[in-house]
Backbone as numpy.savetxt, mean C-alpha at the origin, in Angstrom:
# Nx Ny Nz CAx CAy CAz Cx Cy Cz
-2.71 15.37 10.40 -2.08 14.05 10.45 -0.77 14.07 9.67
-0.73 14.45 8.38 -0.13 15.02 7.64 1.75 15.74 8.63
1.31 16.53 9.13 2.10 17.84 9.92 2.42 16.53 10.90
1.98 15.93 12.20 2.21 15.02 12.82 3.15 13.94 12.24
2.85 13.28 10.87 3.97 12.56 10.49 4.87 13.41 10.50
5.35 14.34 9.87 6.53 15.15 9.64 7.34 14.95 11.10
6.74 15.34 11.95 7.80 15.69 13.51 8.36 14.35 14.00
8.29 13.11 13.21 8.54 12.18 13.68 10.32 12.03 13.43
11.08 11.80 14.07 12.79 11.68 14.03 12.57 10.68 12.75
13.92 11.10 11.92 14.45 9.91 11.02 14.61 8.55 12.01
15.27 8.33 13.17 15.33 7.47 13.97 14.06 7.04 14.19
12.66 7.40 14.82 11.80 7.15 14.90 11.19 6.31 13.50
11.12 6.76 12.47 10.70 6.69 11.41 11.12 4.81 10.90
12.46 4.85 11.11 12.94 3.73 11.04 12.37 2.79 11.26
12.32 3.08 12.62 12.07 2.03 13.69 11.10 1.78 13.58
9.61 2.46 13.17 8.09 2.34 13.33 8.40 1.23 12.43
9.21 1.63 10.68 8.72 0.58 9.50 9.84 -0.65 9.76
10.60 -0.88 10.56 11.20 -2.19 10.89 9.90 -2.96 11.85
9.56 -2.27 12.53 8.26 -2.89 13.04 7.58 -3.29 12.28
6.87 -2.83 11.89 5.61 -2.85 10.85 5.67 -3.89 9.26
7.30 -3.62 9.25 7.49 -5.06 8.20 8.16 -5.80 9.10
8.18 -5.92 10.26 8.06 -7.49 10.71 7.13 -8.26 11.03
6.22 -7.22 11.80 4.67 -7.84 11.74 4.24 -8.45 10.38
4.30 -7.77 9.41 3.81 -8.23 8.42 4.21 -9.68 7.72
5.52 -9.55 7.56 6.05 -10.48 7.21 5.90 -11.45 8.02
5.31 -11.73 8.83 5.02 -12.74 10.30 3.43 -13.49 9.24
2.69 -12.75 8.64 1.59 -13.15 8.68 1.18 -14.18 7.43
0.60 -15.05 7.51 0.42 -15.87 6.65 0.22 -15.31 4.98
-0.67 -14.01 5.33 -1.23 -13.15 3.46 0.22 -12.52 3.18
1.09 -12.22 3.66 2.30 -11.98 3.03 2.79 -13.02 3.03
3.30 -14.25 3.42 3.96 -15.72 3.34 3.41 -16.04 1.78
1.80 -15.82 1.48 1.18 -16.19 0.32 1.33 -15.39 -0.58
1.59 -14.38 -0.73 1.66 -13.41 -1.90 3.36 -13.12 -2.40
3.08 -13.03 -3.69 4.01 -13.17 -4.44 4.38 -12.09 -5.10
3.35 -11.57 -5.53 3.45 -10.55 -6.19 3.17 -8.92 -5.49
3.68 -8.32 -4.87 3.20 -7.19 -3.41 3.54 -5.53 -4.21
2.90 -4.89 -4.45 2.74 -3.68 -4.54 3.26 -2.43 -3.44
4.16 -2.07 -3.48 4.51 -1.31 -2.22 4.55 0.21 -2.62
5.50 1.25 -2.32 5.28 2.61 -2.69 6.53 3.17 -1.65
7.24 4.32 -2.45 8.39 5.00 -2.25 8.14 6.34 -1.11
7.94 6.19 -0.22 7.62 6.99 1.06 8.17 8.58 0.72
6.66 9.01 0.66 6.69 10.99 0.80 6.36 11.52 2.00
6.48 12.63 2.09 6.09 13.00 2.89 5.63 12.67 4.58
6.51 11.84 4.93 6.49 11.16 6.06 5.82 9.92 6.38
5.28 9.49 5.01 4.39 8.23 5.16 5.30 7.24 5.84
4.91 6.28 6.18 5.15 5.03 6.92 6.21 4.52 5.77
7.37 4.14 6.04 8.24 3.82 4.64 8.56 2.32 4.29
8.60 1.95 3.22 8.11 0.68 3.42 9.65 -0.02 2.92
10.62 0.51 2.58 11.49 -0.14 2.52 12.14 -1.29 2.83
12.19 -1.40 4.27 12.43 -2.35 5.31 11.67 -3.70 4.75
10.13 -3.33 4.32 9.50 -4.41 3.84 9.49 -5.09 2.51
10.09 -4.84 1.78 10.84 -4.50 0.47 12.45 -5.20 0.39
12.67 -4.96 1.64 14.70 -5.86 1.51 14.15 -7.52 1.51
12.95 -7.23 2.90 12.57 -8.72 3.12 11.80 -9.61 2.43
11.13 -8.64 1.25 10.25 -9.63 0.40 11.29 -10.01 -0.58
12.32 -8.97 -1.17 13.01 -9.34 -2.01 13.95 -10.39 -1.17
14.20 -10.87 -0.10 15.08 -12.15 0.43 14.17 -12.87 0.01
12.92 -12.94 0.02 11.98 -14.10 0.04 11.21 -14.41 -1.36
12.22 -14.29 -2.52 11.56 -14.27 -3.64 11.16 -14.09 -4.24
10.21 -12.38 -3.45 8.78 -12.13 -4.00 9.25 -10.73 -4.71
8.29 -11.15 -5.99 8.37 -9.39 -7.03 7.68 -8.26 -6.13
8.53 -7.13 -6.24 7.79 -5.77 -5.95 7.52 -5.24 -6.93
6.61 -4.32 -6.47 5.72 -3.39 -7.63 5.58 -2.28 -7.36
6.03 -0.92 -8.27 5.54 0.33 -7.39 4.63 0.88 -8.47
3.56 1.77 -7.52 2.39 2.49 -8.30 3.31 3.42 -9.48
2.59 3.45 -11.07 3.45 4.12 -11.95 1.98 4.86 -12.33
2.22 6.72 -12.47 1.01 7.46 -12.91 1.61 8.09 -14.53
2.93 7.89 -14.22 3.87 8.68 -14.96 3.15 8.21 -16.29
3.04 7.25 -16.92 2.57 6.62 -18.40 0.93 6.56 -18.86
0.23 7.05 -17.83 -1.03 6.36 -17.44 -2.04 7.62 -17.99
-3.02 7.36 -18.70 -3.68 8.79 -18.86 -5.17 8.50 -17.80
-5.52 9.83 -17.68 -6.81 9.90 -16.73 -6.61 9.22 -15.35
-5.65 10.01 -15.04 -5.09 9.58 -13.37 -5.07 8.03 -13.11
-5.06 7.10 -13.95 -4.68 5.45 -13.79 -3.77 5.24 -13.31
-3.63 4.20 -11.81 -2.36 3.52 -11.72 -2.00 2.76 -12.73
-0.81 1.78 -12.96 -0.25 0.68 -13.24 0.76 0.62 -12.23
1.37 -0.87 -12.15 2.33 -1.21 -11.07 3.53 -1.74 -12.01
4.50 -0.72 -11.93 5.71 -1.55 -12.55 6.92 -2.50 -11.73
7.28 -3.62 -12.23 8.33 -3.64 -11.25 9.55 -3.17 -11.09
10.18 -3.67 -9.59 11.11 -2.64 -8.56 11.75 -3.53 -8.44
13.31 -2.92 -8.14 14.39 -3.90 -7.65 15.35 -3.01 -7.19
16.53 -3.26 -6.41 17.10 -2.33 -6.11 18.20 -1.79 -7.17
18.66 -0.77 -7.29 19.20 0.17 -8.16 18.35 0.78 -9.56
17.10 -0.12 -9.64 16.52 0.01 -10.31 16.57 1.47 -10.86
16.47 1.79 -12.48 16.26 3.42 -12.79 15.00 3.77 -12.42
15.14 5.41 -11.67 13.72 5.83 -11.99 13.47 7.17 -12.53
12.63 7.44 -12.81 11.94 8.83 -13.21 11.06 9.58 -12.49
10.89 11.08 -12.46 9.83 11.57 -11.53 8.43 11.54 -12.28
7.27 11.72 -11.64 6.17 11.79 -12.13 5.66 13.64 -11.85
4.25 13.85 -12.12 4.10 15.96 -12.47 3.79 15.71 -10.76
3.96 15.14 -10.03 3.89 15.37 -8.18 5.56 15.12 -7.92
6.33 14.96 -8.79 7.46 14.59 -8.25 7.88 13.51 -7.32
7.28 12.25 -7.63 7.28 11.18 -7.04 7.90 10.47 -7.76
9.08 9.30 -7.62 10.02 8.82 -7.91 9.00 7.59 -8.38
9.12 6.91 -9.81 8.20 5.54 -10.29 9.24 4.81 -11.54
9.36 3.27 -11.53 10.13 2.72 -12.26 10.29 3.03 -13.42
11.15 3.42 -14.39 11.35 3.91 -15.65 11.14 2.54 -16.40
10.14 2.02 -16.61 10.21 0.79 -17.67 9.48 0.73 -18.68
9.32 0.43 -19.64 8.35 0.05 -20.85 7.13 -0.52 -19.82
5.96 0.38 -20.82 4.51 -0.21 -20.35 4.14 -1.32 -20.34
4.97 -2.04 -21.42 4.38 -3.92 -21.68 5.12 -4.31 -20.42
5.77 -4.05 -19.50 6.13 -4.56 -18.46 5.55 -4.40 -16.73
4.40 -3.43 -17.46 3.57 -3.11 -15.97 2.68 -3.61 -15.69
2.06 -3.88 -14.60 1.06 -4.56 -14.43 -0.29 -3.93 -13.82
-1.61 -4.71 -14.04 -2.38 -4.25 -13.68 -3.06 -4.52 -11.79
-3.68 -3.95 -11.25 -3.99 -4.08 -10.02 -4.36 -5.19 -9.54
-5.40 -5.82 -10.57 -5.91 -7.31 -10.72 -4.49 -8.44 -10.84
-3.53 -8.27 -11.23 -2.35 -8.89 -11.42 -1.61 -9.72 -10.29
-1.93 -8.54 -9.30 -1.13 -8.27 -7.78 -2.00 -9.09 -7.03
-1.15 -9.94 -5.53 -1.84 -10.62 -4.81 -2.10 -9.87 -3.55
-1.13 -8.36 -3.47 -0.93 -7.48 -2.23 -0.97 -6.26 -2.70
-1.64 -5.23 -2.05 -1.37 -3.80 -2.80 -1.09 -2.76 -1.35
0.03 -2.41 -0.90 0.07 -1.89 0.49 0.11 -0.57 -0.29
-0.48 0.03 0.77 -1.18 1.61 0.18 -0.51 2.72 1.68
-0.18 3.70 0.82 -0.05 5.12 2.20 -1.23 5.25 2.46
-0.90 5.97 3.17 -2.36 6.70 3.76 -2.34 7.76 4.73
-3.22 8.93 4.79 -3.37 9.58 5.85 -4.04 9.39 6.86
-4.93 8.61 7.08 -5.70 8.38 7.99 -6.72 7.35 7.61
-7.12 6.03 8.82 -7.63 5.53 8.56 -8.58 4.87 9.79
-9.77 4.50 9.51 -10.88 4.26 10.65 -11.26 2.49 10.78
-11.89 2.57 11.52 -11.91 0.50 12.30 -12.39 0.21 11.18
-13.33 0.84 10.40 -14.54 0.22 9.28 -13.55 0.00 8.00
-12.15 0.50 7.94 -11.42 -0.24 6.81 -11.67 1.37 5.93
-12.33 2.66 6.44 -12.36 3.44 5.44 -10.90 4.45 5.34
-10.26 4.61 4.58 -8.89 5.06 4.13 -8.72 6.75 3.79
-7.99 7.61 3.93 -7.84 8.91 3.96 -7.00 8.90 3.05
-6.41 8.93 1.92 -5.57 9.68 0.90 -5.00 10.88 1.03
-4.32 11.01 -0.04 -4.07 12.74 -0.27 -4.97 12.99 -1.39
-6.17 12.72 -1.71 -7.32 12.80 -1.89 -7.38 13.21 -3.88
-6.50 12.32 -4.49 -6.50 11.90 -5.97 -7.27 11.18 -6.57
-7.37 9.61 -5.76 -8.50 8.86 -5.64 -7.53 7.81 -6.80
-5.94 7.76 -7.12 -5.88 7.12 -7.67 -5.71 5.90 -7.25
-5.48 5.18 -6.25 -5.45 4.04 -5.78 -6.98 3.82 -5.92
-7.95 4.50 -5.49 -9.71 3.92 -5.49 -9.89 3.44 -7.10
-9.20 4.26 -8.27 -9.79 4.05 -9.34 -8.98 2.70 -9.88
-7.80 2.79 -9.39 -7.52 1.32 -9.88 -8.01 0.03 -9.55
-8.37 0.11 -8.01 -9.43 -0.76 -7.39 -11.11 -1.04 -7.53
-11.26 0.14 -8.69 -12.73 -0.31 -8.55 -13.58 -1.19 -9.18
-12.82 -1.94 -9.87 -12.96 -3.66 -10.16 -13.86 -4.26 -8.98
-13.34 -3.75 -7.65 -13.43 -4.69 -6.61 -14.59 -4.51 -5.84
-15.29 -3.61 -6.31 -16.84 -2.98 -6.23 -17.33 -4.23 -6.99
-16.89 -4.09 -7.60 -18.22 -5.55 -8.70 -17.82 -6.64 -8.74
-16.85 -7.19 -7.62 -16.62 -8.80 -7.12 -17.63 -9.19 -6.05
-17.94 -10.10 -6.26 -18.86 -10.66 -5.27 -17.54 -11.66 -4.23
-16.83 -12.16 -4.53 -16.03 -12.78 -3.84 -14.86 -12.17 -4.36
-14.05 -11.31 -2.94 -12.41 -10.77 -3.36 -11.09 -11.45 -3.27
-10.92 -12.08 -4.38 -9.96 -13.02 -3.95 -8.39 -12.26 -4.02
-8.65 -11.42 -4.65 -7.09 -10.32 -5.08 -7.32 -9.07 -5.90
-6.38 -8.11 -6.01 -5.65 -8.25 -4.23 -6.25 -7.91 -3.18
-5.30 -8.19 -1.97 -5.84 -8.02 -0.68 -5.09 -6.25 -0.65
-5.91 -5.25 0.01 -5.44 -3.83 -0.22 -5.32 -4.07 1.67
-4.05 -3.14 1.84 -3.36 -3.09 3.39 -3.13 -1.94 3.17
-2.99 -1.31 4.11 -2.68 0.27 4.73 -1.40 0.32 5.43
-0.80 0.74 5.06 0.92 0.97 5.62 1.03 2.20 6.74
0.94 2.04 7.87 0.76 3.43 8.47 1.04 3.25 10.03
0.98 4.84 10.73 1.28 4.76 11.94 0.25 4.10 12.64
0.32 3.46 13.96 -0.47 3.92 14.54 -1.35 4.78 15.39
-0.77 6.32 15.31 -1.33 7.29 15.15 -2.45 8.04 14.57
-2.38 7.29 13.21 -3.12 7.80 12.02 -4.74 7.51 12.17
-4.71 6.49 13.20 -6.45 5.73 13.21 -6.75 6.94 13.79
-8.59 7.37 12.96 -8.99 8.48 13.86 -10.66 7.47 14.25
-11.36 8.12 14.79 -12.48 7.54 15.12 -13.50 6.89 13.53
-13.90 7.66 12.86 -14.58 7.62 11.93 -14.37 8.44 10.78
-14.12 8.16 9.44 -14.20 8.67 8.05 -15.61 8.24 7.33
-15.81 9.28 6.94 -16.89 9.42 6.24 -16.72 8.68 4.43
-16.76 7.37 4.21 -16.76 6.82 3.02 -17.64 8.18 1.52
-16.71 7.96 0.49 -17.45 7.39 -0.43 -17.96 7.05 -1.45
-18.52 7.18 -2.27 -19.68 5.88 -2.96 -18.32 4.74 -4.12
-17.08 5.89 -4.52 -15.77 5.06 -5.09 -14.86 5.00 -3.71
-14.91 5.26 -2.92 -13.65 4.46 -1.92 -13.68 2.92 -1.98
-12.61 2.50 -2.34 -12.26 0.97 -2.02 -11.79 0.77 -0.41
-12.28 0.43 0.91 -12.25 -0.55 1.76 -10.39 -0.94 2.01
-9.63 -0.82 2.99 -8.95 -1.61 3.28 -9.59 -3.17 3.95
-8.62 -4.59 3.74 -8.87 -5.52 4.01 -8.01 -5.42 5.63
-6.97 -4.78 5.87 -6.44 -4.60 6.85 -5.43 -3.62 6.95
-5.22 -3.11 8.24 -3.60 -2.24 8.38 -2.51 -2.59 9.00
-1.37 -2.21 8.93 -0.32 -2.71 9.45 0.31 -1.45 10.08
0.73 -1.46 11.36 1.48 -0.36 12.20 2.62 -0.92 12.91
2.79 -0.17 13.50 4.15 -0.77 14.30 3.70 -1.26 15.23
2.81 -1.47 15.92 1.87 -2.30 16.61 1.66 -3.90 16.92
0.95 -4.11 14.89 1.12 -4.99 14.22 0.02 -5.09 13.27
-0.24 -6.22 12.92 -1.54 -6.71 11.71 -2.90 -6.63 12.45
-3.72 -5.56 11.50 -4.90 -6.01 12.17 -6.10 -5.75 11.21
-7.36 -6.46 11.37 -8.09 -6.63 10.26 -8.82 -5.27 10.34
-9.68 -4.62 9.13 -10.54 -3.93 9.11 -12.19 -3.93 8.35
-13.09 -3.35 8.54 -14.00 -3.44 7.42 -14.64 -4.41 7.53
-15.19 -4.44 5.95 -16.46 -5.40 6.04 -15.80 -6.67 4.96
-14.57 -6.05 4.32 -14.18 -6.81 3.52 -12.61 -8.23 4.70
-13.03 -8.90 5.20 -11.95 -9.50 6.35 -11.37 -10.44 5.53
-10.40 -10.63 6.34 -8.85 -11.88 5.37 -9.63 -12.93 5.65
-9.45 -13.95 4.47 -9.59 -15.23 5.24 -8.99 -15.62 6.54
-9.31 -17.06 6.92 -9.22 -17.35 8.36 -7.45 -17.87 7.68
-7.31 -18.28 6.79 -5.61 -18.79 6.51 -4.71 -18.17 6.34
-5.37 -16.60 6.15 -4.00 -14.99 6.23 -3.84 -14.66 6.93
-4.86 -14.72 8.39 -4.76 -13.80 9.30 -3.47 -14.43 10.18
């Protein structure tokens, strides 16, 4: 899946995530969220930029995953703006250079759009298999009602394969977004006022 993103044209590439943040931005759970978690596109992931010019027209804080400060593979989400400084992290991934009292925690966020390698109808998610997005989410194992955040999958639609094998720490997408458009997953579903 991995190798498959790669062959995709810079042109192509574009175009999927101008899609994919328009769908989104169409939908009521982004209209409501304020606070959105996004991530700096590697390796051919779905790039979320596009969705990122338009939240910042619309008010809303971005947040990108920070490992760089964090001990025992922990996210935090610092915020993003454009020109913003950054620093690399030991994967060489580009994350906001800011003081820790300024990051936030997962629980904080009303949106957390996540890469992904692959992902199945049941909402179960493929990583590059760190598990740090699961460990920041696993709060959400011991909610009985999930009110935030809502976790979305940023990706082709290519990437859906039939079935992934969960487990026992995978956190659940609530939905994915492709160039396609919005669509729900899992057992965990948007309310009836996001969709």
């Amino acid at each position: 899946m991995r190798a498959r993103r790669r062959t995709l044209s810079l042109q192509e590439r574009e175009q999927y995530a101008r899609r994919a943040a328009a769908h989104l931005c169409r939908s009521p759970l982004f209209r409501r969220s304020r606070r959105i978690a996004c991530y700096l596109a590697q390796d051919g992931e779905m790039d979320s930029a596009p969705l990122m010019a338009r939240a910042w027209a619309m008010g809303k804080t971005i947040y990108l995953p920070v490992l760089h400060a964090m001990p025992a593979g922990r996210l935090r989400f610092a915020p993003y703006h454009p020109g913003a400084a950054l620093r690399y992290n030991r994967f060489d991934i580009p994350e906001p250079d800011v003081p820790l009292r300024q990051m936030v925690r997962a629980q904080d966020l009303d949106l957390v759009l996540t890469p992904l390698v692959a992902f199945d109808a049941a909402g179960n998610r493929l990583g590059m298999g760190k598990a740090f997005y699961d460990r920041c989410l696993a709060f959400l194992h011991r909610r009985r009602h999930w009110l935030r955040p809502r976790v979305v999958g940023f990706a082709y639609g290519f990437q859906e394969v039939a079935q992934l094998t969960p487990r026992p720490w995978d956190i659940p997408l609530n939905a994915v977004v492709t160039e396609s458009g919005l669509r729900e997953l899992g057992s965990w579903p948007l309310p009836r006022d996001m969709r």
